[in-house]
ZABA-969020 format. One line per field, with one value per residue (C-alpha): residue in three letters; x negated, y negated, z. Coordinates in steps of 0.02 Angstrom, whole numbers. Layout:
<nodes>
code <- [ala_...]
xx <- [X_...]
yy <- [Y_...]
zz <- [Z_...]
</nodes>
This chain:
<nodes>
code <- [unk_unk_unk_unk_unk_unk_unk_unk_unk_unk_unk_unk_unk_unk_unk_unk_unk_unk_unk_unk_unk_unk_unk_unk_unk_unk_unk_unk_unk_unk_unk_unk_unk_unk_unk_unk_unk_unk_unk_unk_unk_unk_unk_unk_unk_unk_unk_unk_unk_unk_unk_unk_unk_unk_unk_unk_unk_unk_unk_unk_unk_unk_unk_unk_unk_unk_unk_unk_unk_unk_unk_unk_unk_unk_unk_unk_unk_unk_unk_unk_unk_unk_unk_unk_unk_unk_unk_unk_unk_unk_unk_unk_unk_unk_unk_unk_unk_unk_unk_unk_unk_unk_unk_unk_unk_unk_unk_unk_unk_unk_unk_unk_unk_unk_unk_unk_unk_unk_unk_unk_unk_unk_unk_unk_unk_unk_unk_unk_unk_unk_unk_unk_unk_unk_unk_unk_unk_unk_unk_unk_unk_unk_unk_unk_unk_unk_unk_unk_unk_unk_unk_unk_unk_unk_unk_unk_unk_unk_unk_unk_unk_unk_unk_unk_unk_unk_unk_unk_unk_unk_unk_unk_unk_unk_unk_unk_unk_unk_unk_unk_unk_unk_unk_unk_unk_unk_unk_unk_unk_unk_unk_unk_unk_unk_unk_unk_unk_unk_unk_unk_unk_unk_unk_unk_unk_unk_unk_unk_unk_unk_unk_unk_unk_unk_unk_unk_unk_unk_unk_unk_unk_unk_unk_unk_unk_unk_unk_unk_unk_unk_unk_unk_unk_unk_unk_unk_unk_unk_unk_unk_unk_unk_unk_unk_unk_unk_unk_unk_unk_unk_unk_unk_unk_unk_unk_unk_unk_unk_unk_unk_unk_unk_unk_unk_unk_unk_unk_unk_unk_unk_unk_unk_unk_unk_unk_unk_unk_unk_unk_unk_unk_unk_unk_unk_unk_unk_unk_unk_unk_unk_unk_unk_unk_unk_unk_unk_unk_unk_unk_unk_unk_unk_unk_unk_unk_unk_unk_unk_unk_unk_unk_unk_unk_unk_unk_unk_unk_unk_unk_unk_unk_unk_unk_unk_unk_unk_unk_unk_unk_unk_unk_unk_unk_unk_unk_unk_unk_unk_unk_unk_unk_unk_unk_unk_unk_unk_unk]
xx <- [-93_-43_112_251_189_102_-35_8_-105_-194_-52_80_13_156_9_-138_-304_-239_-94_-150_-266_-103_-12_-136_-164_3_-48_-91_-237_-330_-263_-434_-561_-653_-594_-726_-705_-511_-573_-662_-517_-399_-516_-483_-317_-205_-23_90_245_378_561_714_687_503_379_258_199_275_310_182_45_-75_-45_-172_-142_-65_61_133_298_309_457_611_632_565_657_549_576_497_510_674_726_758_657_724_691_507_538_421_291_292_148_191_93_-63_-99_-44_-184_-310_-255_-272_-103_-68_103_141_298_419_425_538_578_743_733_637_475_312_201_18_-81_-259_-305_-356_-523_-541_-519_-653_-773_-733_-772_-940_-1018_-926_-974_-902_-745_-736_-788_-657_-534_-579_-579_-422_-323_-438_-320_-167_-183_-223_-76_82_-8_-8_180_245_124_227_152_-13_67_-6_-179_-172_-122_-302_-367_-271_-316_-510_-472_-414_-578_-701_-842_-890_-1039_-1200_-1329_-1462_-1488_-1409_-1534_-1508_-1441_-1313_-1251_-1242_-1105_-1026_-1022_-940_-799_-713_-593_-662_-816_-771_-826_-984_-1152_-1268_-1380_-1273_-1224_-1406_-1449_-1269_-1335_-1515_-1450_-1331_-1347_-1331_-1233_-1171_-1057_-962_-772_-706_-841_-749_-813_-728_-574_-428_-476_-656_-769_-795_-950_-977_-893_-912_-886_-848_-930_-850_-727_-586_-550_-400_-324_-204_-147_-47_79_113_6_-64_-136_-300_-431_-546_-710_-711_-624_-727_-667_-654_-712_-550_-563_-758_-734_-547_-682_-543_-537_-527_-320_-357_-435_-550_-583_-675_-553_-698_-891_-891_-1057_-1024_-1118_-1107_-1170_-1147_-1009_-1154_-1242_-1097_-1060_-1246_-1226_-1063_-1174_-1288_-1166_-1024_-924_-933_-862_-723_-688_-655_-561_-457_-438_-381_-255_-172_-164_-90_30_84_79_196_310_335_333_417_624_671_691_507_464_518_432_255_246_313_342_514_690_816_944_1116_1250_1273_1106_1045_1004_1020_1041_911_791_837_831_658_584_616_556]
yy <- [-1106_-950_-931_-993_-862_-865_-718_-624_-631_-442_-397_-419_-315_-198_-69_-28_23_204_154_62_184_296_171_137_329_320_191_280_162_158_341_422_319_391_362_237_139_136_95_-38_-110_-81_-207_-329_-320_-452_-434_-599_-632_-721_-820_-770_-898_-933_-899_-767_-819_-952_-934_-1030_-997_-833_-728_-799_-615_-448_-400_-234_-266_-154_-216_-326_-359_-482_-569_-578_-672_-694_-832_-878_-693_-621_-446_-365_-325_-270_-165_-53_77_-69_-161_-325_-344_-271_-274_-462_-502_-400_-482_-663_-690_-879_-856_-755_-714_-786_-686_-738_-677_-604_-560_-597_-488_-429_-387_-359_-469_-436_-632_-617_-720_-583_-428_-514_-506_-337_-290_-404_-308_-147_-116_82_-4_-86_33_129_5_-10_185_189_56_135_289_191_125_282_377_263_239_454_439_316_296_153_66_75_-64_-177_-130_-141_-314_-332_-230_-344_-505_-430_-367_-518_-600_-475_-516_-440_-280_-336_-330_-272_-202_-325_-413_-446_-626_-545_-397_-521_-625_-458_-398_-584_-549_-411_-464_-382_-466_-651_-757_-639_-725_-699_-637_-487_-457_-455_-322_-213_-229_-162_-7_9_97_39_159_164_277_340_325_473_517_586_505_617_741_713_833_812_745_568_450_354_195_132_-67_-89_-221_-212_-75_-18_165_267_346_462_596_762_624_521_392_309_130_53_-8_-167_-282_-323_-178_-64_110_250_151_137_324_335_221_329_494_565_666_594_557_530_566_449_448_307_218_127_104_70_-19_-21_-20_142_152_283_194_214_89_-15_23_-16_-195_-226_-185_-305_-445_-454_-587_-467_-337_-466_-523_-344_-291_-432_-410_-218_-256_-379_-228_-111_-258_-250_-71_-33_-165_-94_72_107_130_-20_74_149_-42_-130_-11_2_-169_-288_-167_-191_-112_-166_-285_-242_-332_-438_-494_-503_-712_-750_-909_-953_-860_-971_-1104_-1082_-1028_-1183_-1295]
zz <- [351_470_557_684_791_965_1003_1151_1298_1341_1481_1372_1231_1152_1087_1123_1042_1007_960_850_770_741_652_521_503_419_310_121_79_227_315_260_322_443_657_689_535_579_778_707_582_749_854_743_741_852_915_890_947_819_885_776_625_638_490_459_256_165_-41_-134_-32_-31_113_253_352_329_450_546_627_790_853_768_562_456_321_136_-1_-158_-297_-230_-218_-98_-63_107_264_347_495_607_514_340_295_254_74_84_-127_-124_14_-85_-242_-170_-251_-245_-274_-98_4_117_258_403_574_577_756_899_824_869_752_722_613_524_476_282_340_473_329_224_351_390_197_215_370_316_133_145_207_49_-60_-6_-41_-218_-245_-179_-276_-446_-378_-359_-511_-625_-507_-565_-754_-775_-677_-803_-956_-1000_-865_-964_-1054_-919_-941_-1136_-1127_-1048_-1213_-1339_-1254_-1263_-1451_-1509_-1452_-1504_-1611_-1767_-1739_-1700_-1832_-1704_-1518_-1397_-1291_-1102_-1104_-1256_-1118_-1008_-1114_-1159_-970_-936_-1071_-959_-837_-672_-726_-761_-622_-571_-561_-698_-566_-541_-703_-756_-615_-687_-879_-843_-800_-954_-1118_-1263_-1396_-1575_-1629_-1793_-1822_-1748_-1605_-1442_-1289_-1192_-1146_-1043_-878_-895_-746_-730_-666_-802_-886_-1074_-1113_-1275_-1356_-1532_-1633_-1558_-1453_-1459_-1294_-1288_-1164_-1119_-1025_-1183_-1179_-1324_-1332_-1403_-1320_-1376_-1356_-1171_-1111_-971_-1013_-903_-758_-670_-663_-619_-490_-420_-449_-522_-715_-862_-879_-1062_-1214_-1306_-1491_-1589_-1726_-1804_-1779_-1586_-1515_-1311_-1178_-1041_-878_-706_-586_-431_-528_-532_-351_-288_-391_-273_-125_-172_-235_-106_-201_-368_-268_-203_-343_-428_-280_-330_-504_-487_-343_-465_-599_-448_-436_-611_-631_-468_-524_-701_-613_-472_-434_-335_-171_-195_-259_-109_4_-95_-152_-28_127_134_125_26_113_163_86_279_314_138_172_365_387_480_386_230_365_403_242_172_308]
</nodes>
C-alpha cells in the first residue's frame, strides 16, 4: 500500500530536475555515482504532496517507497516507538527499503509536506535495467558495513552470530574433493546465498577452488589487498585485528567477501584453528554471477542491508543513529507524539 499523498501535477513542482540531482549528491550511498546515472535515478523520482496527519509508511508493512522531504517534517515511529522527526536534506530509510524489512516505519506528516518519493517497485527496476547502479549499491553497503564493524569491533558481534549459527551446523570434513551438486549445498548454507537458484549457484561454484589447509595456515593479513573470498566448508578460522577484534568464523561463512566486494584491505587477519576445507573464488566472478542472476543479486543486496541494519544499530550514538538509520532527528520534548500523527498512524 503507498501513501495518503497526492502527486503534484508538473506546474506545481517544488524542484526540478537539477535540483534534484543536487540533493541526492548529498546523499553518502549514492553521491558517487556518476551524473547520468544520478540524471537517470532523478527522472524517476516524483514529488507528492502530504496534509498535516496523512501517512507516508505504516509500521508493519515494508516500506513501498523511499522518501526526501523538501519542505515540512515527518513524524516516524517504529515498533510503537517513537523515532523523530524527518525534515529537509533526510532520507527517509533507505537500508530498510534495500533490506525489504517487513517490519517498517510509521512515518506521518507532521505538517503540510512535500516530499519526493522513489516507489520501491520503481528502484527495482532501476537496479534491473541498471546493473552498475546496483553494483554500486552493494559495494557501498559492503563499505558501510566493514566502516562501523572497524569503528566499533563490538559490532562484529552481529556478523558472528551468522558464523555460530553456520558453526553449529557444519558438517564433519569431507573424506574426498567435493563434487558440484556438494558446492552447490555448501554455497546454499551461507546466508547471502539461501534462496539463490541452483542455476546460479552452479554457474558461482564452477569458478571456485577448492582448498585444504593445515591448522595454523594464514589466509591473509590485516592491510593486504582484497579480490578474493573463501567459504568455509568445514573447521573453523580465527580473525583478529589491530582494532580489537577477535571472533571465529565457521561452515557457511563467506570470508573476506564483504571486503572483496567494499574493494577495500583486508580489516583482519585470518589464521586457520583447525584443518579448514573451503571453497575460494575472485569477487568479479561473484559479481558477473549477479549480472547474470538479477534476483541473486537482490536477494544479497538484501541480506547485507539487513547486516548494515544491525551493525548501525549496535553502533552508532543515538543522535548519529537516528540520522543514519531512520533519517530522522531526535524529537523535542513538545512534539515528541503529535496528536494527530498518533492519530493517523494508527488508522
Amino acid at each position: 500500500m503507498l501513501d495518503d499523498g497526492r502527486l503534484l501535477g508538473h506546474e506545481q513542482h517544488v524542484t526540478g530536475p537539477v535540483e534534484r540531482v543536487l540533493l541526492l549528491k548529498r546523499m553518502a550511498m549514492v553521491n558517487t555515482l556518476s551524473g547520468a546515472q544520478l540524471a537517470l535515478v532523478a527522472e524517476q523520482i516524483g514529488e507528492r504532496f502530504f496534509p498535516k496527519g496523512s501517512v507516508l509508511l505504516r509500521e508493519g508493512e515494508p516500506p513501498a517507497a523511499l522518501y526526501f522531504p523538501v519542505e515540512g517534517r515527518v513524524h516516524l515511529t517504529s515498533r510503537g516507538r517513537v523515532l523523530g522527526h524527518a525534515r529537509p536534506g533526510l532520507a527517509v530509510a533507505p537500508f530498510h527499503v534495500l533490506a525489504r524489512d517487513e517490519q517498517g516505519l510509521g512515518a506521518v506528516a507532521e505538517t503540510d509536506t512535500v516530499a519526493l518519493e522513489l516507489p520501491a517497485d520503481t528502484l527495482v527496476e532501476i537496479f534491473d535495467e541498471n546493473f552498475a547502479i546496483l553494483h554500486h549499491m552493494i559495494r557501498e553497503v559492503s563499505r558501510q558495513i566493514i566502516e562501523q564493524v572497524m569503528k566499533v569491533p563490538a559490532a562484529v558481534a552481529v556478523l558472528g552470530a551468522e558464523a555460530q549459527a553456520a558453526e553449529a551446523r557444519g558438517p564433519v570434513t569431507p573424506p574426498g574433493e567435493l563434487d558440484l551438486v556438494e558446492r552447490i549445498f555448501f554455497l546454499r548454507r551461507s546466508p547471502v546465498f539461501t534462496d539463490a537458484s541452483i542455476g546460479a549457484l552452479a554457474q558461482l561454484s564452477r569458478g571456485m577452488t577448492e582448498v585444504r589447509l593445515a591448522a595454523g595456515t594464514r589466509l591473509w593479513r590485516e592491510g593486504e589487498a582484497t579480490g578474493w573470498g573463501t567459504l568455509i566448508v568445514s573447521g573453523t578460522v580465527r580473525c583478529t585485528s589491530s582494532h580489537g577484534h577477535d571472533f571465529a568464523a565457521g561452515p557457511g561463512v563467506p570470508l573476506g567477501s564483504l571486503d572483496a566486494m567494499a574493494q577495500v584491505p583486508r580489516w583482519f587477519d585470518a589464521v586457520t584453528e583447525t584443518p579448514v576445507v573451503a571453497l575460494q573464488g575472485s569477487v568479479q566472478a561473484l559479481v558477473d554471477v549477479f549480472e547474470d542472476n538479477f534476483s541473486m543479486a537482490m536477494d544479497y543486496l538484501a541480506a547485507i542491508s539487513r547486516w548494515l541494519l544491525a551493525v548501525l544499530d549496535r553502533s552508532l550514538a543515538s543522535h548519529d543513529r537516528l540520522r543514519r538509520v531512520y533519517g530522522c532527528e531526535a524529537p523535542s520534548a513538545e512534539a515528541a507524539a503529535p496528536p494527530e500523527a498518533a492519530t493517523a498512524a494508527t488508522a
